[in-house]
LUMPAFI-550519 format. One line per 3 residues: number of its first residue (from 0); for each residue x, y, z of C-alpha. Coordinates in nm, 3 decimals, m for minus. Each point is the difference from the previous one (the first is absolute). Example, Ala and Ser with C-alpha at 12.3 -4.5 7.8 and 13.67 -1.06 7.14 Angstrom:
BEGIN
0) 1.230,m0.450,0.780 | 0.137,0.344,m0.066
//
This chain:
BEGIN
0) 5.176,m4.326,m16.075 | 0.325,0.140,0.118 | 0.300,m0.163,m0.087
3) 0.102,m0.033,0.397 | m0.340,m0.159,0.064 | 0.089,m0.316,m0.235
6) 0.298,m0.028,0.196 | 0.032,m0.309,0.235 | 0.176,0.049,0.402
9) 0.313,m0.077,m0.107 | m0.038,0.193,m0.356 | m0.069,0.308,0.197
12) 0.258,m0.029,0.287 | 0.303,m0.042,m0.278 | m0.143,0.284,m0.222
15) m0.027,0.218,0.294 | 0.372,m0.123,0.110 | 0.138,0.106,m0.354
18) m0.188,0.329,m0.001 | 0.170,0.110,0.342 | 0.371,m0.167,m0.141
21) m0.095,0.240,m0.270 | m0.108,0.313,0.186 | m0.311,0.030,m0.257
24) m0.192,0.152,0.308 | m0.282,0.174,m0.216 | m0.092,m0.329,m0.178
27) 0.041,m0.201,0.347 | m0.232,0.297,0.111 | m0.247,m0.070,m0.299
30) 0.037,m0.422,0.116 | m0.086,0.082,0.376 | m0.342,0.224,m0.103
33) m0.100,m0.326,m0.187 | 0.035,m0.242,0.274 | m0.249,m0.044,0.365
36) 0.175,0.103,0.300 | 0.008,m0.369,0.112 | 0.203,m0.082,m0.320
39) 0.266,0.311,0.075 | 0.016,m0.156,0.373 | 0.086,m0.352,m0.124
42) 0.238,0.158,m0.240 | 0.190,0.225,0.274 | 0.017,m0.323,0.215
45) 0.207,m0.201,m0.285 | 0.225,0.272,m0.006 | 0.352,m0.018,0.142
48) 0.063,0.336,0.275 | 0.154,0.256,m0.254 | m0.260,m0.075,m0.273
51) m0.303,0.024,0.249 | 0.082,0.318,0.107 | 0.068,0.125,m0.373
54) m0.379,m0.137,m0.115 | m0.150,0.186,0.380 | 0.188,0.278,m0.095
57) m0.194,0.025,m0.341 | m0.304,m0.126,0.097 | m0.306,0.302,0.008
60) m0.064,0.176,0.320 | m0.374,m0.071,0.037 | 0.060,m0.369,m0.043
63) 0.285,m0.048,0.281 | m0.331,m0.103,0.266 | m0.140,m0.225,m0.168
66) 0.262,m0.170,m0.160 | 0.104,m0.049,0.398 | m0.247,m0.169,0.098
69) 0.058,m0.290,m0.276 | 0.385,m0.027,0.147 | 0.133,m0.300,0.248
72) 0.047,0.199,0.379 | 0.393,m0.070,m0.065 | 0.041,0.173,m0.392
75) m0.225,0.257,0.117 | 0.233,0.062,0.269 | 0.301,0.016,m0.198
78) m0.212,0.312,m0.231 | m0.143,0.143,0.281 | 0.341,0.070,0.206
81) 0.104,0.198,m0.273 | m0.341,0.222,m0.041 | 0.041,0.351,0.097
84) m0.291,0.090,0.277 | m0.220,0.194,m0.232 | 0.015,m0.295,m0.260
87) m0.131,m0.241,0.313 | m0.325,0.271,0.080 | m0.064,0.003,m0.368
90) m0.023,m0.359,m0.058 | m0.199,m0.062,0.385 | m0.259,0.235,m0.147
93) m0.017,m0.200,m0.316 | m0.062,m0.329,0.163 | m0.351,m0.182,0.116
96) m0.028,m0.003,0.376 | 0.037,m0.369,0.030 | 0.342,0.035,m0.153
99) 0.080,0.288,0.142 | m0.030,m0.168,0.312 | 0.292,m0.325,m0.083
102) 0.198,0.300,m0.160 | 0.024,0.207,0.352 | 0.052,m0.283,0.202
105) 0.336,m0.072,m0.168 | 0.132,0.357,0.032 | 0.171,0.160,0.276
108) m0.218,0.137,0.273 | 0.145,0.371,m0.038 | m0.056,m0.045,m0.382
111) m0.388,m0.135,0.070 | m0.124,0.281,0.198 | 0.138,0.235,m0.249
114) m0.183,m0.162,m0.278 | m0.302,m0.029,0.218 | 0.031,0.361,0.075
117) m0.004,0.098,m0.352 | m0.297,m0.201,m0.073 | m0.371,0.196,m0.074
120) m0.192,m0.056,0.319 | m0.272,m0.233,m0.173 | 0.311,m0.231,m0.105
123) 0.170,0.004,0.313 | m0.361,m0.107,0.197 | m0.036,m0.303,m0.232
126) 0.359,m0.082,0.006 | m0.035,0.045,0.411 | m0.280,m0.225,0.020
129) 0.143,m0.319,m0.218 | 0.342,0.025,0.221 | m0.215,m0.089,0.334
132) m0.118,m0.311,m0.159 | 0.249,m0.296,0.064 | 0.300,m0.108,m0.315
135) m0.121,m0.285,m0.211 | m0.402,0.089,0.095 | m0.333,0.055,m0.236
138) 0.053,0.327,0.129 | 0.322,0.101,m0.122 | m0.049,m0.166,m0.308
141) m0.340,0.158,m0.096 | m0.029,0.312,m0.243 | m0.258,0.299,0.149
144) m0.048,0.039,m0.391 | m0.366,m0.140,0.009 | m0.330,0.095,m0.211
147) m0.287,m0.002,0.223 | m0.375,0.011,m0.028 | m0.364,0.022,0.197
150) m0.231,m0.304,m0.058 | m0.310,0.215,m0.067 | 0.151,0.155,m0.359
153) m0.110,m0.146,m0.340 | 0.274,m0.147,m0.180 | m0.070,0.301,m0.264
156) 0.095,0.249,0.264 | 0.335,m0.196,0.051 | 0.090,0.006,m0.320
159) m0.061,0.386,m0.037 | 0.219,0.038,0.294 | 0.277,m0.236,m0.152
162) 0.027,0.175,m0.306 | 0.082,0.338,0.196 | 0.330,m0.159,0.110
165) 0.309,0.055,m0.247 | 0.148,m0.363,0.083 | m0.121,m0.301,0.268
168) 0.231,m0.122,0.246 | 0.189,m0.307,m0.133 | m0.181,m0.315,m0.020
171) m0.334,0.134,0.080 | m0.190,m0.325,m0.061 | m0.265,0.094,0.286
174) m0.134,0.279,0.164 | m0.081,m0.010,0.425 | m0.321,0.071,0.072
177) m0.070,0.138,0.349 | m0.216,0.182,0.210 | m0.051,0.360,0.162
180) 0.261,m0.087,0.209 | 0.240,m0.185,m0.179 | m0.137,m0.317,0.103
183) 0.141,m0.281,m0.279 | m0.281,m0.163,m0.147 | 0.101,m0.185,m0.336
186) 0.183,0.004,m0.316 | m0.144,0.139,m0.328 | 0.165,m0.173,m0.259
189) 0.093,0.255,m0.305 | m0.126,m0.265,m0.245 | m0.374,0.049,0.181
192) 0.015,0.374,m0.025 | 0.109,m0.025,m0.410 | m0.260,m0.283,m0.099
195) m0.270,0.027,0.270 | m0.339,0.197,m0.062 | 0.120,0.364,0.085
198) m0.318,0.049,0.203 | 0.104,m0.274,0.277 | 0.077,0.132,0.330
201) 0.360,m0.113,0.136 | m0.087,m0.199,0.280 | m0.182,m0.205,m0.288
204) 0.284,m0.020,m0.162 | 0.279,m0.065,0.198 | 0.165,m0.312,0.160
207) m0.122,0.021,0.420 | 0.260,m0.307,0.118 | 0.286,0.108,m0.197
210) 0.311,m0.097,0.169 | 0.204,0.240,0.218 | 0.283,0.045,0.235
213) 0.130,0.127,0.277 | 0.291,0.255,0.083 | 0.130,m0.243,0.220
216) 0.041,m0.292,m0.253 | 0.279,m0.111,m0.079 | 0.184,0.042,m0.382
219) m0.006,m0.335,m0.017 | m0.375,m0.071,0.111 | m0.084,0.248,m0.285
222) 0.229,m0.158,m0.259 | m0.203,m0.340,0.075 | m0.320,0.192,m0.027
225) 0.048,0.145,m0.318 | 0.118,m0.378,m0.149 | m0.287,m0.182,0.143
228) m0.241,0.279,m0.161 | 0.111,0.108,m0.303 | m0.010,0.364,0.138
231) 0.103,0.280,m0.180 | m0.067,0.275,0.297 | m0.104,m0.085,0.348
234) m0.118,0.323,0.249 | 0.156,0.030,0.319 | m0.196,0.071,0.283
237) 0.076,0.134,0.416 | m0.182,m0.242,0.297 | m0.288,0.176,m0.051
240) m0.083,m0.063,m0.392 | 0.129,0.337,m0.114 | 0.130,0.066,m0.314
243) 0.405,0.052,0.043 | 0.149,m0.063,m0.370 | 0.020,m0.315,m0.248
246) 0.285,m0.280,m0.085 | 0.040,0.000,m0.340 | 0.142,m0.326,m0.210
249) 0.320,0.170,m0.104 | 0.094,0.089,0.378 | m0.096,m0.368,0.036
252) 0.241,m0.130,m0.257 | 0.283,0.202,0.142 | m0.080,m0.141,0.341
255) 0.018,m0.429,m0.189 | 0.328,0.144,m0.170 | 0.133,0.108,0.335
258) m0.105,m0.316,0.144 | 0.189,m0.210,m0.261 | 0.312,0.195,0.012
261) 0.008,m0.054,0.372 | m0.057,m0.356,0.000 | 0.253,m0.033,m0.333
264) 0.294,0.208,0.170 | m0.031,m0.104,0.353 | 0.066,m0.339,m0.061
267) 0.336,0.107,m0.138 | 0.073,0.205,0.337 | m0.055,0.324,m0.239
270) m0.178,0.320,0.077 | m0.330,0.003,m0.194 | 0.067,0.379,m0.127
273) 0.396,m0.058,m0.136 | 0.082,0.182,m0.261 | 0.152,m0.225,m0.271
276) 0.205,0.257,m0.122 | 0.150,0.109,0.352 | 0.327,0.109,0.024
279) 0.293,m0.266,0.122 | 0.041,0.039,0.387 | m0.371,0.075,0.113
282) m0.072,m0.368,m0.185 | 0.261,m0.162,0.138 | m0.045,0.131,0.358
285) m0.401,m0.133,m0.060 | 0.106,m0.328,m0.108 | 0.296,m0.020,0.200
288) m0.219,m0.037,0.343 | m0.181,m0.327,m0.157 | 0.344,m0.128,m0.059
291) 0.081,0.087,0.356 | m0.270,m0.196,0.110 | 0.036,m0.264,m0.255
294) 0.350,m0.014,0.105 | m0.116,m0.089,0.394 | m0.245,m0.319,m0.151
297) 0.271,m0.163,m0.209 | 0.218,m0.010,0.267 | m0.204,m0.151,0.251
300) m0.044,m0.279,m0.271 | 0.389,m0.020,m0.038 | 0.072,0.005,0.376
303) m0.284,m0.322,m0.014 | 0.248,m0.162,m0.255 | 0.299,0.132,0.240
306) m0.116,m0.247,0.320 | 0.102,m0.283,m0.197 | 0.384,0.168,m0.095
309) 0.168,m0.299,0.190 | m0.160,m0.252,m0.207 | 0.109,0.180,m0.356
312) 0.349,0.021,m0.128 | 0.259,0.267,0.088 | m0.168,0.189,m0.243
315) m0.341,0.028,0.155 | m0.010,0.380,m0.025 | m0.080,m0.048,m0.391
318) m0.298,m0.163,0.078 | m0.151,0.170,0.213 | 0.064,0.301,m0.177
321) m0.138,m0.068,m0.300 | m0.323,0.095,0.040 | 0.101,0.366,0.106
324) 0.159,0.036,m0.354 | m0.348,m0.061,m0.198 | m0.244,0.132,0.244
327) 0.123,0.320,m0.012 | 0.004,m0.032,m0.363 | m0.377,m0.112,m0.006
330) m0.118,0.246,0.170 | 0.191,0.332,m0.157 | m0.110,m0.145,m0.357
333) m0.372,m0.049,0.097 | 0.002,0.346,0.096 | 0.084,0.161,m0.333
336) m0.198,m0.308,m0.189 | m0.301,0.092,0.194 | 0.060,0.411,m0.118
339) 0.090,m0.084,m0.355 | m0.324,m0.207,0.016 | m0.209,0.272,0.153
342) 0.180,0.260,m0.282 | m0.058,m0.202,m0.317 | m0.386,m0.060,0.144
345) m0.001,0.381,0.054 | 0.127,0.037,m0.366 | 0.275,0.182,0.194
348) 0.307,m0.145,m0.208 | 0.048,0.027,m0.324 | 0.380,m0.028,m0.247
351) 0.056,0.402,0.096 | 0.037,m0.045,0.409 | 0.098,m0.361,0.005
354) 0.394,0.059,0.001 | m0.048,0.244,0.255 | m0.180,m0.260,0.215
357) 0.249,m0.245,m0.030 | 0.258,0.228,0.126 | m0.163,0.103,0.251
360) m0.103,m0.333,0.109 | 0.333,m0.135,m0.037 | 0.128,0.277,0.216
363) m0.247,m0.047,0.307 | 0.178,m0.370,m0.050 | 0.313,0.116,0.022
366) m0.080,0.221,0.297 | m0.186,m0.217,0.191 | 0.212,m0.287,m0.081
369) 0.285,0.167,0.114 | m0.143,0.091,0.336 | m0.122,m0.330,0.100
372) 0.312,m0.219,m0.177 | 0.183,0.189,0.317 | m0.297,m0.066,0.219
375) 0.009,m0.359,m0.079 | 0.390,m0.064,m0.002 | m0.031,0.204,0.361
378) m0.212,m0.279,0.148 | 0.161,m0.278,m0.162 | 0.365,0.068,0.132
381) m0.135,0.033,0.300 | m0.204,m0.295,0.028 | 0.334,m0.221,m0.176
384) 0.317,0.170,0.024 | 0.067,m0.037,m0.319 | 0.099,0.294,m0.224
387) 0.002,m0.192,m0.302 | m0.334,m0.128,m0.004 | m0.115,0.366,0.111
390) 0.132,0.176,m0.348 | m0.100,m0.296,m0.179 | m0.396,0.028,0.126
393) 0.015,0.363,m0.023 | 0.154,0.015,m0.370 | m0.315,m0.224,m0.114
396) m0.254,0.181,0.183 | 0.135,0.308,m0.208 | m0.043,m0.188,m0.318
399) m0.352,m0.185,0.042 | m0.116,0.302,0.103 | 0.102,0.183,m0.321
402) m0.113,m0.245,m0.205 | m0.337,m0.007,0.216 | m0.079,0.361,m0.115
405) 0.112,m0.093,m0.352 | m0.212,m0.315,m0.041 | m0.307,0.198,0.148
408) m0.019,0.298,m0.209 | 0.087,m0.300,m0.341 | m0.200,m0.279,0.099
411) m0.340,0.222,m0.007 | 0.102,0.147,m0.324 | 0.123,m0.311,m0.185
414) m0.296,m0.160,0.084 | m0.258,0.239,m0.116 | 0.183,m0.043,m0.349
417) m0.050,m0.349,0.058 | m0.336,0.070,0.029 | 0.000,m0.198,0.309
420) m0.196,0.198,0.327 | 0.317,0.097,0.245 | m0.200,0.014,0.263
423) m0.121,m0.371,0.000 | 0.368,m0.117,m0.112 | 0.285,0.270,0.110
426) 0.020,m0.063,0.332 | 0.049,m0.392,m0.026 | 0.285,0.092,m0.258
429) 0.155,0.292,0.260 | 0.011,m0.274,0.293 | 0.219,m0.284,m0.272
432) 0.250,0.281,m0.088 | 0.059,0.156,0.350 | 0.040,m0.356,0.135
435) 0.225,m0.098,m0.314 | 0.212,0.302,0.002 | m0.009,0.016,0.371
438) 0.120,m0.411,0.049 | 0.270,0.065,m0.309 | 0.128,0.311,0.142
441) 0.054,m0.099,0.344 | 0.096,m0.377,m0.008 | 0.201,0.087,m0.298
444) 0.193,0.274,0.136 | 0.064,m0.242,0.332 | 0.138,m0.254,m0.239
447) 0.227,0.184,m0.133 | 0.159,0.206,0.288 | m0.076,m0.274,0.260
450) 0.100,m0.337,m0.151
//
């Protein structure tokens, strides 16, 4: 077995980190021939900017397509804006219509009619015809890249015919059996045509009720389907019973992933496709609108505590301030918990890229805290005429928020040494340190400057 085969995620990410360090390109070269286009995806996405685009550059030709189609939309984007036009056509032909089809959609229009224009007419037809089906459908998610047969051939004729192609479609568990007239009629299981007397006739042999689906299901309808049955492949059919394509369980398992990652990520306020290796602003302009809007919520709660001013002392404002200072906090640090989470599940992070992280992470603090420290001091000047209490708020909205970024990318990764499960335990830990740091920094500060 080859030595980069016994490697583990995070083995393989630092090796391939050292080779680039080292400019060893030819044995990086010999690495990347080793490993599935899935693994060289995952790899390019735990790569910082400059040392994704050294590994792309390096990576073979005739691999660029597929290796594509395994990327997030938003690292794909960041290779694909830097792909000269003929590179694009070349890896659009490479690709299976099904992915062709996500692939277009998140190109310029200009740039997709080229590529369509440059496709063989056969290609372009199939492509054509998936892109009228709705986003998210059976029918956009189905692969044309079916084995058929007629009910009325012995088994031994099948196999004959089998054994004249060079390679099956992926996870050909099944044959379709239809009619003259492509008419679906059943699934013939491979394991009948292998065991079963070669003399039985198909429609002997095969499974009549075998489950099916429609164009017009939903990803998620299928996704169900395939748990509740155990399916491996399931054909898709048109309103009147014709054969269209099949579903297989790997498009299936990319639709649950999807799934997950949206559920995971959107209860952070986070795009489901951010790249965790982003650069600084684009993250912090993301992230920046949830603490915009997390901004409005916690001070409606403060301006709750605020219709009760005249029965506090003078110094009410500190109060009902308060919980600005570790909201904000909160909500920043569950953002980059929730990414380091995602990354480390991913086996996106490994001792190579986790300083870079850090820094980066610290920086989108820094950025964003900066931005809505002023935000914050704004409104509260206004709202109390008091300058004092303004710097002081905005000063430890700065510094919760750096140490929000901080204690997300470290609590993940301490705890995984721990061997406890960060995702069960991190964010508990996040919401005691943002409050901590955020109560310390701001009543402390007011104590000092104010008393």
């Amino acid at each position: 077995m080859d030595k980069v085969q016994k490697l583990s995620a995070e083995e393989l990410l630092n090796e391939v980190v050292a080779l680039l360090d080292a400019e060893q390109h030819d044995t990086l070269l010999e690495q990347l021939d080793n490993l599935h286009d899935a693994e060289i995806a995952n790899v390019l996405e735990a790569l910082p900017p400059e040392s994704r685009e050294a590994l792309w550059e390096i990576t073979p030709a005739e691999r660029e397509g597929e290796i594509l189609t395994h990327l997030h939309e938003e690292a794909r984007a960041t290779i694909v804006d830097d792909m000269e036009h003929s590179e694009l056509v070349a890896a659009a032909e490479s690709m299976e219509t099904e992915d062709l089809v996500e692939f277009l959609e998140e190109l310029p229009e200009d740039l997709t009619e080229s590529i369509l224009y440059a496709l063989d007419q056969d290609h372009r037809n199939r492509l054509e015809a998936m892109l009228a089906y709705e986003e998210d459908t059976a029918g956009r998610l189905m692969s044309s890249d079916v084995i058929s047969v007629r009910k009325d051939f012995t088994l031994a004729v099948v196999l004959r015919w089998l054994r004249r192609h060079e390679k099956l479609p992926p996870h050909t568990d099944a044959l379709m059996v239809i009619d003259e007239t492509n008419q679906y009629l059943g699934k013939l299981e491979m394991a009948r045509v292998v065991t079963s007397n070669p003399d039985l006739l198909v429609a002997d042999a095969m499974e009549p009720g075998a489950e099916t689906v429609r164009t017009s299901a939903t990803e998620r309808e299928v996704a169900a389907l395939f748990q509740r049955r155990d399916l491996i492949s399931v054909a898709v059919l048109d309103d009147d019973n014709h054969l269209l394509g099949r579903i297989t369980i790997d498009d299936v398992v990319d639709v649950i992933r999807e799934e997950a990652d949206h559920v995971l990520l959107k209860s952070a306020g986070l795009d489901e496709e951010e790249d965790l290796f982003a650069p600084v602003v684009p993250s912090a302009k993301r992230r920046g609108l949830w603490l915009g809007i997390n901004l409005v919520t916690v001070f409606m709660a403060a301006w709750v505590i605020g219709l009760f001013e005249e029965a506090l002392s003078k110094f009410v404002a500190l109060a009902v301030l308060m919980p600005v200072v570790a909201s904000m906090g909160g909500i920043a640090g569950s953002q980059t918990l929730t990414l380091t989470i995602r990354g480390l599940a991913l086996d996106q992070i490994a001792s190579s890229n986790v300083r870079w992280l850090t820094i980066k992470e610290l920086s989108v603090g820094v950025l964003n805290g900066l931005v809505w420290s002023l935000v914050v001091a704004g409104i509260t000047y206004v709202w109390f005429e008091d300058l004092g209490i303004a710097v002081i708020i905005a000063v430890a909205t700065l510094l919760n928020l750096v140490a929000a970024a901080l204690s997300g990318v470290s609590i993940p990764l301490i705890l995984k040494r721990m061997g406890i499960d960060p995702a069960l335990s991190g964010a508990v830990i996040l919401t005691t340190v943002t409050d901590v740091i955020g109560f310390l920094s701001f009543l402390g500060l007011a104590t000092v400057f104010l008393l």
